[in-house]
N, C-alpha and C positions, 0 to 999 in steps of 0.2 A: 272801955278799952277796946280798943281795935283789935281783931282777930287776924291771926296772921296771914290768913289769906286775904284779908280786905287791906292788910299795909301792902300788900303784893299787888294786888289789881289798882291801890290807887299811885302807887312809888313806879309803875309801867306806865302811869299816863302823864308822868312829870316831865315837861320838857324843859333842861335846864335853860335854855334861852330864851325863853318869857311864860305867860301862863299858859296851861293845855285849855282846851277844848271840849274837855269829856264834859259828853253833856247829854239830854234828850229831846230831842222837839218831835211834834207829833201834829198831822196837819189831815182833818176831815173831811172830806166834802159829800154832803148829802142831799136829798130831795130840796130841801129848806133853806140849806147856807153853805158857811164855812167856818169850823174849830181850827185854831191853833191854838196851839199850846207849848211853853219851852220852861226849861228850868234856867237857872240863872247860876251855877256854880263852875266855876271856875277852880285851878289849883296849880300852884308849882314846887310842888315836896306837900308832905305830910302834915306840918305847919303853919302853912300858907296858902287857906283856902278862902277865897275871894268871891263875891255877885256881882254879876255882870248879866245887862240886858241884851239877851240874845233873840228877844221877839219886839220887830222893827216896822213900824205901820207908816205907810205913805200916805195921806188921803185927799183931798176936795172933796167934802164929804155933799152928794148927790148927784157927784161925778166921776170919780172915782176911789176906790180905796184897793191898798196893794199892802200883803206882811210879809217882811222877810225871816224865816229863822235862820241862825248861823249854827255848827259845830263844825269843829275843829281847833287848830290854831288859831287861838283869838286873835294874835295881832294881825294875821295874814284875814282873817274875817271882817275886822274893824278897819281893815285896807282897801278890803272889796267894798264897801258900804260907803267909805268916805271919796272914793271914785263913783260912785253910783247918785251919790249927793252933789258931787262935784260938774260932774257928767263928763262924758267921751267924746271927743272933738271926730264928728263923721267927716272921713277925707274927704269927702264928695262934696256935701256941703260946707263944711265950717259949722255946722250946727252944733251946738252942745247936747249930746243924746244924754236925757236922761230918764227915771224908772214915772215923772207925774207928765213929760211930752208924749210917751210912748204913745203908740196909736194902738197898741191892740196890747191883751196879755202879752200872748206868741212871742212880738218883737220887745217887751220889756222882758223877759224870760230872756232872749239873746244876748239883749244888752246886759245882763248879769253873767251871762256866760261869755261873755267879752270883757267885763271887767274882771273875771277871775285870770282868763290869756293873759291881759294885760299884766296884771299884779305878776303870774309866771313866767315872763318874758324878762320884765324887767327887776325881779327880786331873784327867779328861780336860782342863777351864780350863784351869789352871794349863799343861800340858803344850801345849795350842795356842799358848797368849800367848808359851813360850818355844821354839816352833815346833819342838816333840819329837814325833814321832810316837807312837801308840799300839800297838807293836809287839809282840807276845807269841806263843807256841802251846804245847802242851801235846801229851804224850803220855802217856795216862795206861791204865795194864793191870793187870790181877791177879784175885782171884774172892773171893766170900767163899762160908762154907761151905754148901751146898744151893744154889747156885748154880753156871752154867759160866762159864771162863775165859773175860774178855772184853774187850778191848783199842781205843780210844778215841784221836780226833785231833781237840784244840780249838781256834778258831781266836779272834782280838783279840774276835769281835762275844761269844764265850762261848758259841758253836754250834761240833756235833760231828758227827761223824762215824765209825763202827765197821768195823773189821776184818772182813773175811770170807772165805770159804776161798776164795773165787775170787782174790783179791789180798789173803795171808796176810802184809801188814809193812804198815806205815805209817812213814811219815818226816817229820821236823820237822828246821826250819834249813837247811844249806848240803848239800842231799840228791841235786843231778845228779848230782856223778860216781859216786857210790856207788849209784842205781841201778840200772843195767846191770847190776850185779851178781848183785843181787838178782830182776833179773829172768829172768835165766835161768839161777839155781841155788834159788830156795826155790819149794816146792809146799809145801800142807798137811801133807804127809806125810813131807815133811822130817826124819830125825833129830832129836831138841832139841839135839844138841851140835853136829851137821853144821848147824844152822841159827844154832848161835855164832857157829864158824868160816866159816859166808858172811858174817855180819853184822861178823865181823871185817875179813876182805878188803874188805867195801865200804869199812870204816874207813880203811882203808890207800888205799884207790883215791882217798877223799877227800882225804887229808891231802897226800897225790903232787901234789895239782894246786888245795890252797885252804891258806896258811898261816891264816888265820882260824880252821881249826879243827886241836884239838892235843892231845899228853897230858897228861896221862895219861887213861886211858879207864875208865867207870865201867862194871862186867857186873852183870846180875842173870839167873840160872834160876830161874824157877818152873816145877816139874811139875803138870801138869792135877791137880786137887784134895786135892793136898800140902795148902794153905793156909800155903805157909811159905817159904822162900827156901832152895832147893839149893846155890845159887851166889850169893854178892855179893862179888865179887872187884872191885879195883881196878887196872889195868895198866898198871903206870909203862914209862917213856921205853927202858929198857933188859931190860926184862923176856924171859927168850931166849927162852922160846915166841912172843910176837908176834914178835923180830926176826925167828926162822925161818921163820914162815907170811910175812912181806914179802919173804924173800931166794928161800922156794920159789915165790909169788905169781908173782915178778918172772920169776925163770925157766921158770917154765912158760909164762907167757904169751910170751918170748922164742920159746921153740923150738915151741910153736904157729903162731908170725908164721913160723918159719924151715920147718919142715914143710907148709905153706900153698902150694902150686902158686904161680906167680907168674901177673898175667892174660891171656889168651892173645892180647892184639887187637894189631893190630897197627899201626904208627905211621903214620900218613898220608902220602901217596907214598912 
């Protein structure tokens, strides 16, 4: 049974006009590669909670590869994606701009930040009158070939923001409790698999403490100029390598709390 504050935090993220958003994705980048990682749950009420693939791979695989994560407002998410598929007619050329022409990250980063203007331009009306916010973010990472890996966080205006070795993850959607985590287990230098396996735990730290976000969980590895996908796994509900990283999670952090001195002051009179 649900706890009444979990019917509260997920009955806040119900948007009666299609399904929410709440969700978390979580995107790496280290000496080695690139982690992403997204959950996949969706919901509109209490009753009606749905999966939906919210971690989106572009590739030619030895030429380039590109992932998108979405949160927010799925339809307004799955709008940006299906113009990005479709591409953007550049008024200068007539060219169909899209995320596998792109010539650099940089400019496919924009042209996602142009299809989010555009979807605001032409839905934004509409979505005021029926008092819907404009909700969206993106995490979008990968390299194309002569170029370095490089990993991207956009926001509803369709401005961004890039990864850097000083603070090597970016996060979109329902991302507090998961970063503690990550903040004090990933460095640049990070393993690429030891940098799964945090991006895992964070997963788990979230899900402990937000039902909004859920399984199954979407992976992808990219190795630094592969140009191709090492890993795109999907990690259902039961899967025993996640339950053991949650069951070792849990107890190590117990006998950390239990190894931990107790504090030494003392009680007043």
């Amino acid at each position: 049974m649900l706890r009444a504050e979990q019917r509260k935090v997920l009955q806040r993220s119900v948007d009666s006009r299609g399904l929410d958003g709440m969700t978390y994705c979580c995107g790496i980048l280290v000496r080695d590669g690139l982690v992403m990682i997204a959950d996949t749950r969706t919901n509109a009420g209490l009753d009606n909670i749905s999966t939906f693939r919210k971690l989106h791979v572009f590739s030619n695989p030895g030429e380039r590869i590109m992932a998108v994560a979405s949160a927010g407002n799925l339809s307004l998410t799955q709008s940006v994606l299906s113009l990005l598929n479709e591409g953007l007619e550049n008024p200068e050329t007539g060219e169909r701009e899209t995320l596998m022409n792109a010539p650099t990250m940089f400019q496919a980063a924009q042209r996602i930040g142009r299809a989010i203007r555009s979807l605001a331009h032409t839905e934004g009306p509409a979505l005021d009158a029926a008092d819907v916010k404009f909700d969206l973010s993106f995490l979008f990472g990968g390299q194309i070939k002569g170029e370095r890996l490089r990993l991207f966080m956009l926001y509803s205006a369709g401005n961004f923001i890039e990864c850097t070795r000083d603070t090597p993850y970016l996060q979109i959607g329902e991302h507090k409790y998961g970063k503690p985590v990550l903040d004090r287990a990933v460095t640049h230098e990070i393993d690429l698999y030891d940098a799964l396996k945090v991006g895992l735990i964070s997963f788990d730290s979230t899900m402990r403490s937000n039902l909004s976000v859920g399984m199954p969980l979407d992976t992808l590895v990219v190795r630094r100029d592969a140009c191709a996908a090492e890993l795109a796994y999907r990690i259902e509900p039961e899967e025993p390598y996640f339950q053991d990283l949650r069951h070792r999670w849990s107890m190590a952090l117990r006998a950390a709390h239990t190894n931990i001195p107790r504090p030494p002051y003392l009680p007043v009179g």
